[in-house]
N, CA and C atoms as an extended XYZ file, in Angstrom:
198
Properties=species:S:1:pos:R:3:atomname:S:1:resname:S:1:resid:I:1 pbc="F F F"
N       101.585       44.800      119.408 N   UNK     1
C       100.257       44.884      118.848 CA  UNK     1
C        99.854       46.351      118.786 C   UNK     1
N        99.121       46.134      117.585 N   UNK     2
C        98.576       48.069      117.918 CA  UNK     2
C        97.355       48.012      117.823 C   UNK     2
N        95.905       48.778      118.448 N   UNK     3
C        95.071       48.930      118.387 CA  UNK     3
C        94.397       50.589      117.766 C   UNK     3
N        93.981       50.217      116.870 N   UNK     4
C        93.222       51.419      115.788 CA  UNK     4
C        91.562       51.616      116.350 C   UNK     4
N        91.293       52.994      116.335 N   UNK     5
C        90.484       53.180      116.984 CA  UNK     5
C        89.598       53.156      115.706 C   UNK     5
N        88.556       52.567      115.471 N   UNK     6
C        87.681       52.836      114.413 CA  UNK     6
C        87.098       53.917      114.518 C   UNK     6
N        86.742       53.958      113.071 N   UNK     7
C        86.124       55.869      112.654 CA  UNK     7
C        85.427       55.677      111.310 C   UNK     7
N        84.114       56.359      111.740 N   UNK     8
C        83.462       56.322      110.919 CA  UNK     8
C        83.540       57.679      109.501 C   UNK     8
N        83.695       57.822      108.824 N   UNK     9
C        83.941       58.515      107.455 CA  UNK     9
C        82.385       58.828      106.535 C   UNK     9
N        82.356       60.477      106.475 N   UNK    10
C        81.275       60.820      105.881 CA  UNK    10
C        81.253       61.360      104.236 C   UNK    10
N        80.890       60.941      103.689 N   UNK    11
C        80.687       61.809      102.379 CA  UNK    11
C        80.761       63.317      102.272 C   UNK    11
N        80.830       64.549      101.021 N   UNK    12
C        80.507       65.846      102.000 CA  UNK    12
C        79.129       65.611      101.431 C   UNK    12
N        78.545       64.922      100.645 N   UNK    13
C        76.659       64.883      100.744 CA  UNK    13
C        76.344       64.619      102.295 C   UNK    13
N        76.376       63.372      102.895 N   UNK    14
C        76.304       63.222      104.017 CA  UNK    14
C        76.366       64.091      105.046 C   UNK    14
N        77.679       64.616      104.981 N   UNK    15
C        77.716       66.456      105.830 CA  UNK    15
C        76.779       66.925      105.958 C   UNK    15
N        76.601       67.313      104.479 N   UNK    16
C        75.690       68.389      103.882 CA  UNK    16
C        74.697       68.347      104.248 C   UNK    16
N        74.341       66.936      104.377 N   UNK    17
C        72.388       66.724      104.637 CA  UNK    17
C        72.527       66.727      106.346 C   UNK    17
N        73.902       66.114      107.020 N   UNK    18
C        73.345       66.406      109.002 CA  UNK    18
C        73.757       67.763      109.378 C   UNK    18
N        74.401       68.644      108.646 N   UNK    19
C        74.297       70.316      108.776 CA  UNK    19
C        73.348       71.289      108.316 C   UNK    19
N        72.778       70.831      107.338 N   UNK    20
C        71.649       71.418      106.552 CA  UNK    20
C        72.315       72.261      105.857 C   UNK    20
N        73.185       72.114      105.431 N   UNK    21
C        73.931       72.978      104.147 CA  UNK    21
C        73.755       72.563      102.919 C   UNK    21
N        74.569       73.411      102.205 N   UNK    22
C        74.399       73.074      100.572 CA  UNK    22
C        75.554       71.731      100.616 C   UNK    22
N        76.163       71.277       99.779 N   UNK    23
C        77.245       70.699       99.246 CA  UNK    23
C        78.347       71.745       98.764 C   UNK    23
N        78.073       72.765       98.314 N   UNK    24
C        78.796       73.975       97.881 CA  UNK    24
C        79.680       74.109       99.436 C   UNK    24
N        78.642       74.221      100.027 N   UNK    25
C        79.297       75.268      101.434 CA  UNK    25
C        80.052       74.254      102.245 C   UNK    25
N        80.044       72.567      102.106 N   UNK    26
C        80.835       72.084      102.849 CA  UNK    26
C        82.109       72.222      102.066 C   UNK    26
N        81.911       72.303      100.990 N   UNK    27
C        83.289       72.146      100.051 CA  UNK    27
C        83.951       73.260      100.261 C   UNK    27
N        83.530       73.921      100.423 N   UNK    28
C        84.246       75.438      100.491 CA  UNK    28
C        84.770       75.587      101.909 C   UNK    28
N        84.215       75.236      103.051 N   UNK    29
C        84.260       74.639      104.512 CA  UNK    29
C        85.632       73.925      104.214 C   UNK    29
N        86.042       72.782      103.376 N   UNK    30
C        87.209       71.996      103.545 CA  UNK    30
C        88.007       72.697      102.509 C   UNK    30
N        87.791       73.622      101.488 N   UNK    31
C        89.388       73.893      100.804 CA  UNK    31
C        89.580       75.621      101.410 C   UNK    31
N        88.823       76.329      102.717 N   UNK    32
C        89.546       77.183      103.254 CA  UNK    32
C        90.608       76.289      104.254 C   UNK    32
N        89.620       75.082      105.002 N   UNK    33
C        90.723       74.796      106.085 CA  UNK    33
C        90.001       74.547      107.170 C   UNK    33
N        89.179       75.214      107.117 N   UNK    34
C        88.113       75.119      108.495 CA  UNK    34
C        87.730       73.819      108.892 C   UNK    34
N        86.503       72.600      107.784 N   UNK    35
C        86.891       71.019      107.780 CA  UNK    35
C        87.844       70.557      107.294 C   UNK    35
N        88.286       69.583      108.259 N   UNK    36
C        89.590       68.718      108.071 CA  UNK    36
C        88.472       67.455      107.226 C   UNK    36
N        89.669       67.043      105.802 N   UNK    37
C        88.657       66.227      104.689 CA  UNK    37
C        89.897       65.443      104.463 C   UNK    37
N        89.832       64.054      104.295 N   UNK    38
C        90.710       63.441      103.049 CA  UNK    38
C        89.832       62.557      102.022 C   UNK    38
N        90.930       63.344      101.137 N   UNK    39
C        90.586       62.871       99.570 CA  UNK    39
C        91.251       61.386       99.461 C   UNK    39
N        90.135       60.943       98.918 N   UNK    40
C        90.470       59.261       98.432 CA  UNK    40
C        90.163       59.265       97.196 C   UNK    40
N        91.347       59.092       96.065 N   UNK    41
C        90.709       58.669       94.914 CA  UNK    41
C        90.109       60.513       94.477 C   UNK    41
N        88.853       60.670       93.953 N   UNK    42
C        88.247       62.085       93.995 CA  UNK    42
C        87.356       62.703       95.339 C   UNK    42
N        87.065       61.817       95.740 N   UNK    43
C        85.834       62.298       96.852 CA  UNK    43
C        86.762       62.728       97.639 C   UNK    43
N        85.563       63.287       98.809 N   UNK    44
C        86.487       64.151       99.936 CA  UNK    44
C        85.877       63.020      101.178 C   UNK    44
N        86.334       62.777      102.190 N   UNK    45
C        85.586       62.117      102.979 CA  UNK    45
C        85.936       62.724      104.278 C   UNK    45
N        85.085       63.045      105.393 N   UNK    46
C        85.094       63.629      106.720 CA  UNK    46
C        84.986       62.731      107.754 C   UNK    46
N        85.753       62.514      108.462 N   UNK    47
C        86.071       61.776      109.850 CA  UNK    47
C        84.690       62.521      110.425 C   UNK    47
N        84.171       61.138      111.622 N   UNK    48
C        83.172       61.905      112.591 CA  UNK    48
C        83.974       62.968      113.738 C   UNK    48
N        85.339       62.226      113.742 N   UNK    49
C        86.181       63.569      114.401 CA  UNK    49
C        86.406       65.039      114.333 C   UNK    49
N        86.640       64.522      112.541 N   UNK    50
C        86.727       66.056      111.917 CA  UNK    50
C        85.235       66.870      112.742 C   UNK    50
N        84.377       66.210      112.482 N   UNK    51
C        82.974       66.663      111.989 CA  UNK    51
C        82.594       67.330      113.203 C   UNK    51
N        83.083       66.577      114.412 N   UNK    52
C        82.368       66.918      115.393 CA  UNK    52
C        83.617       68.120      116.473 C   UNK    52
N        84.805       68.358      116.110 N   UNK    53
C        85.567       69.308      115.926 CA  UNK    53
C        85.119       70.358      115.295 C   UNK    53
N        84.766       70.632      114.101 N   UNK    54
C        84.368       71.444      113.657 CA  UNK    54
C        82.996       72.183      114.505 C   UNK    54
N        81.850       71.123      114.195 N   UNK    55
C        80.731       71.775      114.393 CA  UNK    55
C        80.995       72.493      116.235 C   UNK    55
N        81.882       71.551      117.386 N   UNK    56
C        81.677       72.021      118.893 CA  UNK    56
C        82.970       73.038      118.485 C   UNK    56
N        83.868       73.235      118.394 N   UNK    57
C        85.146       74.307      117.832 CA  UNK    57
C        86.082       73.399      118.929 C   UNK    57
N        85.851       71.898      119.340 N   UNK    58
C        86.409       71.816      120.571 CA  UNK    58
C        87.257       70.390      120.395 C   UNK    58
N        88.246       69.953      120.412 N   UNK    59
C        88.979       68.203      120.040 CA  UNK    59
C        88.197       67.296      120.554 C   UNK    59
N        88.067       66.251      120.367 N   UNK    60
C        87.155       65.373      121.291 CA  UNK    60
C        88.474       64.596      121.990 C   UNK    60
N        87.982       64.210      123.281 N   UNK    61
C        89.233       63.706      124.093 CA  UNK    61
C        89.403       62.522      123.892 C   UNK    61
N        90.695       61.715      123.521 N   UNK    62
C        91.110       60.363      123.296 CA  UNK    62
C        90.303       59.697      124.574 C   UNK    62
N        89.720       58.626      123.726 N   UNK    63
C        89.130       57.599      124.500 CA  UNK    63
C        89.590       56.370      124.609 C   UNK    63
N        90.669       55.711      125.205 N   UNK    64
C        91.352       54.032      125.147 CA  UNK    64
C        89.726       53.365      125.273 C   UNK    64
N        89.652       52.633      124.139 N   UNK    65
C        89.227       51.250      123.668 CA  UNK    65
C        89.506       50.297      124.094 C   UNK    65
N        89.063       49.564      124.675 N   UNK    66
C        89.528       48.006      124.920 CA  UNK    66
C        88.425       46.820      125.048 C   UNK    66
């Protein structure tokens, strides 16, 4: 059996509006490298992992679920 940790996935509008940035500046944020983004289809979408990596500069520590 495998267990998947659910994760919630942000828009970069969404970003944009809980950073108070433009939309410009998250985009530019994910094609230097700095946010980690995957593209689905066209959109970009941000893990709350990514998100919250980014904003502390720090991994968040695996948490077992059960």
């Amino acid at each position: 059996m495998i267990k998947l940790e659910t994760t919630t996935a942000y828009t970069v509008k969404e970003v944009a509006e809980i950073m108070h940035k433009t939309r410009d500046t998250v985009l530019r944020y994910i094609h230097t490298g700095q946010l980690k983004a995957q593209k689905v289809g066209r959109p970009y979408y941000i893990t709350d992992r990514a998100l919250t990596e980014f904003i502390t500069g720090e991994k968040p520590e695996m948490v077992e679920k059960r």
